[in-house]
N, C-alpha and C positions, 0 to 999 in steps of 0.2 A: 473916781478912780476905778480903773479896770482891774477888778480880780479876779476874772474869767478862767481859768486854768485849761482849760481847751487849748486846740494847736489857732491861732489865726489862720494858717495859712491854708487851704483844702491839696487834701492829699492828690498828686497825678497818677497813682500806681494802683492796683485793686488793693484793698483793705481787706486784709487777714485778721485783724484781731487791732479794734480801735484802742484798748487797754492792755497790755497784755503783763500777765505777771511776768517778774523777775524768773521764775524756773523756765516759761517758755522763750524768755529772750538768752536766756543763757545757753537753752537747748538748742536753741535754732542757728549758733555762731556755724557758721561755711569755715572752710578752711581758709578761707583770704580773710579773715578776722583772728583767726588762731597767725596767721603770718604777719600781721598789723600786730599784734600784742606782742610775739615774739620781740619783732623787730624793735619795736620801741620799746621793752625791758633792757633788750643787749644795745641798744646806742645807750642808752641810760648809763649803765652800768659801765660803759666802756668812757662815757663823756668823767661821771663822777671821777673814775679812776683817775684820770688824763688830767681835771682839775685836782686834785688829793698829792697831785706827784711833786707841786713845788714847798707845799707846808707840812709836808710828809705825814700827810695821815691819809694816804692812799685806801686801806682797808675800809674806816669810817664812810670816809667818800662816795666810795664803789656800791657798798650796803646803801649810805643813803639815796644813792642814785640807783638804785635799782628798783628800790620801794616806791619812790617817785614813778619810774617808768612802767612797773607790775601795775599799778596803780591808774597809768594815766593810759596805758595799753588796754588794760579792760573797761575804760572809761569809754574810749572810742569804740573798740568791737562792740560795746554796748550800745553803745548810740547808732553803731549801722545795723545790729540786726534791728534791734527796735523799729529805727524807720522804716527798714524792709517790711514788718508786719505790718504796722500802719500805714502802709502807703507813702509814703516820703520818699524813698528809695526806689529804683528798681528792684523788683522782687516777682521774675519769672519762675524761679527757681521755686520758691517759696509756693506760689500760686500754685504751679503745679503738683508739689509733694500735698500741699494739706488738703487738695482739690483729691487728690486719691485717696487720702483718708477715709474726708466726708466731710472733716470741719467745714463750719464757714460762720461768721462772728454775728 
């Protein structure tokens, strides 16, 4: 059995940071990840509501559907800055800022 934890697959993008902690992937979110989380909070939230409208617990609904989408919106922002660092992603953007830095992994 394979318990490799490695990626299989090799990155096509330059690798900024093969590991990266949670504080730099969280720092690193671009505004099209902050717009991805947005959005799928408020579908969440507006779906929950829209299903709660016929057993009439609209409220409950809404809350639990929003926690789902808070939840599954930082789930994905996560997983695209991530890949951006490690190469998985395009990440010109990325190359560039930490390349003026000085980082480099």
């Amino acid at each position: 059995m394979n318990t490799d934890i490695t990626a299989s697959a090799k990155p096509e993008y330059p690798v900024i940071d093969r590991n990266p902690a949670f504080t730099k992937v969280v720092g690193n979110f671009n505004t099209l990840d902050y717009c991805r989380f947005i959005t799928l909070t408020g579908v969440s939230v507006t779906v929950g509501y829209l299903s709660g409208i016929k057993p009439g617990i609209k409220g409950p609904s809404m809350v639990t559907g929003g926690l789902i989408g808070i939840m599954g919106g930082f789930m994905y922002a996560y997983q695209n800055s991530a890949g951006r660092l490690m190469g998985f992603f395009p990440n010109k953007g990325e190359v560039s800022r930490y390349q003026k830095r000085g980082f480099s992994s």
